[in-house]
C-alpha positions in Angstrom: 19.6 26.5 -0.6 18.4 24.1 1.9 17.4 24.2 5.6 16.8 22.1 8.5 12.9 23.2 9.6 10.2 21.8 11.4 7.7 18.8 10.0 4.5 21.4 9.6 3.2 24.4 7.3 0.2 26.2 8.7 -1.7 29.5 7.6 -2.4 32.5 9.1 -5.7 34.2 10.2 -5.5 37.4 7.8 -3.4 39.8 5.9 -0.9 41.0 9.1 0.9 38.9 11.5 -1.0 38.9 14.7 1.2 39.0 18.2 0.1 35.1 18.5 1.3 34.4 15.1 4.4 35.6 15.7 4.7 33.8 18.9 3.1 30.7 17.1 6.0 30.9 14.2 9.1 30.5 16.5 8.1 26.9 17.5 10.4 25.0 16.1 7.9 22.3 15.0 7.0 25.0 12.5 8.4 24.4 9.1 6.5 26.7 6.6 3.5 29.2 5.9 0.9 28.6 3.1 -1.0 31.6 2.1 -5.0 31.9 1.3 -7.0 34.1 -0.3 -7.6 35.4 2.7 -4.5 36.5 3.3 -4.3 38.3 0.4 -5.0 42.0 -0.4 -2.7 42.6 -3.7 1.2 41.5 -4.4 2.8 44.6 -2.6 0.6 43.5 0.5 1.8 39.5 -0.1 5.4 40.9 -0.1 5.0 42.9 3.0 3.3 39.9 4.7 6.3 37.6 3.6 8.9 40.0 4.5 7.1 40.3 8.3 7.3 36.5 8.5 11.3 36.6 7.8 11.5 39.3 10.4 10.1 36.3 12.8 11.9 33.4 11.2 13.8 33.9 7.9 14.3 30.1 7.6 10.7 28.7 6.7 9.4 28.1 3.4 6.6 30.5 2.1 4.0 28.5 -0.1 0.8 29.3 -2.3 -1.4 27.7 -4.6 -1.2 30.1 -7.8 -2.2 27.0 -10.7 -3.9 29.4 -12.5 -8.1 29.0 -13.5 -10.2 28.6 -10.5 -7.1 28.1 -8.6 -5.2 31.3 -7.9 -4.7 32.7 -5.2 -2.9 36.0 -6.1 -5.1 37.9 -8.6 -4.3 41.4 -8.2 -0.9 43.4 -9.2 0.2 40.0 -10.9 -0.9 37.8 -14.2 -4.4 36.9 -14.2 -3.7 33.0 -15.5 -5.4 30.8 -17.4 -6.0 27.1 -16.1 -3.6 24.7 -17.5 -6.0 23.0 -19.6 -7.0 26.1 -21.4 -3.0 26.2 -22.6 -3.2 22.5 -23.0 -5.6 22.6 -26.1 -3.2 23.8 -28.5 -0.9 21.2 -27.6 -2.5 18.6 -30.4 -2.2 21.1 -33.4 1.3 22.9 -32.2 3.1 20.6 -29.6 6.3 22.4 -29.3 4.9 25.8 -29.6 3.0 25.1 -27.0 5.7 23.4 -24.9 7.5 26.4 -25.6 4.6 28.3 -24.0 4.3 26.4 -20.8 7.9 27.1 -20.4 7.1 30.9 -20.9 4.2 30.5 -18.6 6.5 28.6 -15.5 8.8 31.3 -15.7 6.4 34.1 -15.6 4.6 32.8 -12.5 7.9 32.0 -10.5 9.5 35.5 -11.6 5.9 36.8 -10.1 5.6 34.7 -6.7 9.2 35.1 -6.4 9.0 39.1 -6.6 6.0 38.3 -4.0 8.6 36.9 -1.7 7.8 33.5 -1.8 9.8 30.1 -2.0 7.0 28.0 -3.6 3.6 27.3 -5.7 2.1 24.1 -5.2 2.2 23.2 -9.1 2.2 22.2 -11.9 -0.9 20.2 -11.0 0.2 16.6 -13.0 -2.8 14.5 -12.9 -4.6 13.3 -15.9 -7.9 14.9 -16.9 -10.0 11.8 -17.1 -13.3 13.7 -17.9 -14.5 11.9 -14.2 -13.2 14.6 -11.6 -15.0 18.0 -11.2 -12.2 18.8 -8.4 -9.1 18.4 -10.9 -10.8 19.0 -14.3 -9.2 21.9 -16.1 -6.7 22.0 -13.6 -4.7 19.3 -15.5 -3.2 20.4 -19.0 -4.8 17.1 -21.0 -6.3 14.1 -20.7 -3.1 12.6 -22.4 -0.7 11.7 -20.3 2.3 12.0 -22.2 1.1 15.2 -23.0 0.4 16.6 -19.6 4.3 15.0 -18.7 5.4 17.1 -21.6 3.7 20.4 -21.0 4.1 20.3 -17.1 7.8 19.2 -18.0 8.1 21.9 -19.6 6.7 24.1 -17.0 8.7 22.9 -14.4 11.9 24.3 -16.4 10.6 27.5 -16.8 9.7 28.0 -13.0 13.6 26.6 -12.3 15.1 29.2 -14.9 12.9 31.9 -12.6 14.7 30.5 -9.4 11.1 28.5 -7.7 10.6 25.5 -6.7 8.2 22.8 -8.6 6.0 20.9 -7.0 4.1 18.6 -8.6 0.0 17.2 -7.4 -1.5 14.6 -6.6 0.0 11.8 -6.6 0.0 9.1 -7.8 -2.9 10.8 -9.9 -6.2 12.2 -9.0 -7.6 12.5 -12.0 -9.6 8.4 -11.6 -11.9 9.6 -9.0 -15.3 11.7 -9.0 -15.2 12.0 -5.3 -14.0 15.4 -3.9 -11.1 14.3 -1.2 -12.3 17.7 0.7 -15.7 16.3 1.5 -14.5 12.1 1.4 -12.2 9.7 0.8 -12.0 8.8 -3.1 -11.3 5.2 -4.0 -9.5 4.7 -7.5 -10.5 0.5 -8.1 -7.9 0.2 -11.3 -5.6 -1.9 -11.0 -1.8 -1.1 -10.8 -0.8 -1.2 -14.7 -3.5 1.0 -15.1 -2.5 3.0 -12.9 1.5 3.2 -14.1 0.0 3.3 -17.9 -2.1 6.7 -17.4 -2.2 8.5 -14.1 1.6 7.6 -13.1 3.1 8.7 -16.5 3.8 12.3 -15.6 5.3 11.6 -12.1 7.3 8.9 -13.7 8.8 11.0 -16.4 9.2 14.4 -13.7 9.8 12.7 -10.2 13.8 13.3 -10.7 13.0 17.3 -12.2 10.4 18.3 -9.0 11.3 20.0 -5.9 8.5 18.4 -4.3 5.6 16.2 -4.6 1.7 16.5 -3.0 0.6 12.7 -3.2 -3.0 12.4 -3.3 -5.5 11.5 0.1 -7.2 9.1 -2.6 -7.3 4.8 -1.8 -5.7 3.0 -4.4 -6.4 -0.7 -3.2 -4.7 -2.7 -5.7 -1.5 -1.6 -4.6 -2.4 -0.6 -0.9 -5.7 -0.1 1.2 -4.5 3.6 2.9 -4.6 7.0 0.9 -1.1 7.6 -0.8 -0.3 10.4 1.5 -0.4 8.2 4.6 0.7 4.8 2.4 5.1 4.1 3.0 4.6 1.8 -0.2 3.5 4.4 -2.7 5.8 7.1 -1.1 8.5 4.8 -1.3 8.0 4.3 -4.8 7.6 7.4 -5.7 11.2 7.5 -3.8 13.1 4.1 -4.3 11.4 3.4 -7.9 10.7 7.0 -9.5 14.3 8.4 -8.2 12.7 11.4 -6.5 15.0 13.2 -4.2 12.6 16.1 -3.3 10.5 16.9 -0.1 7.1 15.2 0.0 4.4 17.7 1.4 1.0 16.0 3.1 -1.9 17.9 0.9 -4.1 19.8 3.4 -4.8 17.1 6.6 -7.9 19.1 7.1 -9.7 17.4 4.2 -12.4 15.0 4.9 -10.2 11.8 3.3 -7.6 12.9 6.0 -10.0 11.7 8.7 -9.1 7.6 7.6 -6.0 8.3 10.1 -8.0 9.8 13.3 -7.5 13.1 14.8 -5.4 16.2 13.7 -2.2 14.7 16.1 -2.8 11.7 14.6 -3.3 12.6 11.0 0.4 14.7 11.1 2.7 11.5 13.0 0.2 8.9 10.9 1.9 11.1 7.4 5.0 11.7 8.4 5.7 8.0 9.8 4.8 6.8 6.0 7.4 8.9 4.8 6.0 12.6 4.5 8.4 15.6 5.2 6.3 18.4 6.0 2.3 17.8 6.9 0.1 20.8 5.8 -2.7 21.5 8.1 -4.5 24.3 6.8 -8.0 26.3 7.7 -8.0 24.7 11.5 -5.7 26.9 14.2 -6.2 24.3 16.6 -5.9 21.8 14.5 -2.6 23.3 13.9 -1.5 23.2 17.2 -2.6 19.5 18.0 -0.3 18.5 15.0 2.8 20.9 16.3 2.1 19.7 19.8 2.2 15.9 18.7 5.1 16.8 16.5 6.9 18.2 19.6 10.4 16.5 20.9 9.9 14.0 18.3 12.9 13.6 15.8 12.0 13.4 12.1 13.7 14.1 9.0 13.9 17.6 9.1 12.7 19.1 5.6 15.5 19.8 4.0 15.1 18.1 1.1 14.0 20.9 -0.9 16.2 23.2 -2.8 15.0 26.5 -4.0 16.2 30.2 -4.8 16.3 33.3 -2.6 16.4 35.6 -5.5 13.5 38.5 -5.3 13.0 40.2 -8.3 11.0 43.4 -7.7 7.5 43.4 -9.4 7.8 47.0 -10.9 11.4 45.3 -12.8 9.2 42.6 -14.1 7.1 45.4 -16.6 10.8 46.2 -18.0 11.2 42.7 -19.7 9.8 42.2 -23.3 9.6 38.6 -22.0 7.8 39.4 -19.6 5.4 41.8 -21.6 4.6 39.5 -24.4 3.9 36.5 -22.1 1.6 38.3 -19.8 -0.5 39.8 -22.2 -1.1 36.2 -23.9 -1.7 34.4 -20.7 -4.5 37.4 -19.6 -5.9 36.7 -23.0 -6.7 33.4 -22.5 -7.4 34.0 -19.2 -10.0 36.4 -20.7 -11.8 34.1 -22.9 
């Protein structure tokens, strides 16, 4: 399915549309809704939440960032999950097994988010676990690329066979830098084949499989001196060179790196001029509205790039499925250890 929506996704203050969010929703600069933990009760609360924000405007995209580890948003009523890398260790001794496994673990976490009532998780995280960041670390399945392109390949096909959308982080790789894009902006010095030879291997071998891509708010100056996400050359590589068709989402213009394009208004034209389709501006309400309000009577693409499923599977039909059974209870055990 595919829709014509507005250029920004935005959060909400709690765990029930307020009268002002409701009002706030029907702007039609508004494209999606991520939620954050603090949004979150358990998944009968997430689907009751989701299902209030059709009521208001059945068209925008509903988004979370369920990786699994450190990064999960969702915890209770659905699969506690392990981060990536921890699946990503038995890749060396049993490569297809574990391929096999990711595949397993993709569909599990779409069936779940889907049953949830949403149309996305920002994953799989593809960047390359250079032993350097603290802020991707176990979040990436290997410090191999061809690996991580394998496993997250294989991910990706288990989240379509559930009906979700993939979208793949950060690129053109995140993995380079120590610095924490939250709190600055990162600069990766290697030069471009050293780049394409590690970090851009996964994005390269997935761009035509994803939904959507999250390029990174890190400098890469060999190839240009602004952060990918505000940078028209590495999005239109990622486009014209990589073949991807999908819709590219700005990573959170509240971070600290985001500030290299000025102010919130700013930050959201500055993104979607280099070729973003939908700016996330997250943890900031009027932040929020200086984007939408700089977004307003402006025509842009409208974000209809990405396809994805309506199907809702409900979570107590979920316990029915041996699949489902059998992959739960090895994802909470390595989640457990």
């Amino acid at each position: 399915m595919t829709q014509s929506l507005g250029p920004v996704m935005l959060d909400l203050e709690g765990t029930q549309l307020s009268d002002d969010e409701r009002r706030l929703l029907t702007r039609p600069e508004v494209g999606g809704v991520i939620l954050f933990a603090r949004n979150i009760e358990d998944a009968r609360q997430v689907r009751a939440l989701c299902d209030a924000i059709r009521g208001v405007r059945p068209e925008l995209l509903l988004g979370i960032d369920q990786e699994g580890g450190r990064v999960q948003r969702l915890r209770q009523g659905v699969t506690r999950l392990p981060p990536m890398g921890r699946i990503g260790r038995d890749f060396v001794a049993a490569p297809e097994v574990t391929q096999r496994f990711c595949l397993d673990a993709g569909w599990l976490m779409g069936m779940e988010m889907a049953a949830c009532g949403l149309d996305l998780t920002f994953a799989p995280v593809l960047d390359v676990d250079s032993g350097i960041s603290s802020v991707i670390g176990d979040r990436s399945f290997s410090a191999d690329p061809t690996a991580v392109a394998a496993m997250a390949g294989a991910f990706v096909a288990g989240l379509h066979e559930a009906g979700m959308a993939a979208v793949g982080k950060h690129f053109p790789g995140h993995g380079g830098v120590a610095a924490d894009s939250h709190r600055e902006l990162p600069v990766d010095p290697r030069p471009l084949e050293a780049l394409r030879a590690h970090d851009l291997v996964p994005f390269a071998a997935l761009a035509t499989r994803l939904d959507g891509v999250m390029p990174a708010h890190v400098v890469y100056p060999a190839f240009d001196a602004r952060p990918a996400g505000f940078s028209a050359s590495w999005l239109g590589m990622l486009r014209e060179s990589l073949g991807f068709k999908g819709t590219l989402f700005s990573d959170d213009l509240g971070m600290a790196a985001a500030g290299f394009a000025g102010g919130p208004g700013e930050r959201a034209l500055a993104a979607l001029k280099a070729g973003c389709d939908m700016v996330l501006v997250c943890n900031d309400r009027a932040a929020a509205l200086e984007a939408l309000d700089a977004c307003h009577g402006r025509a842009f693409r409208p974000a209809a790039r990405l396809r994805y499923g309506r199907a809702r599977p409900d979570l107590d039909a979920l316990e029915a499925l041996g699949r489902w059974r059998r992959v739960h209870a090895r994802l909470e055990a390595m989640a457990g250890e």
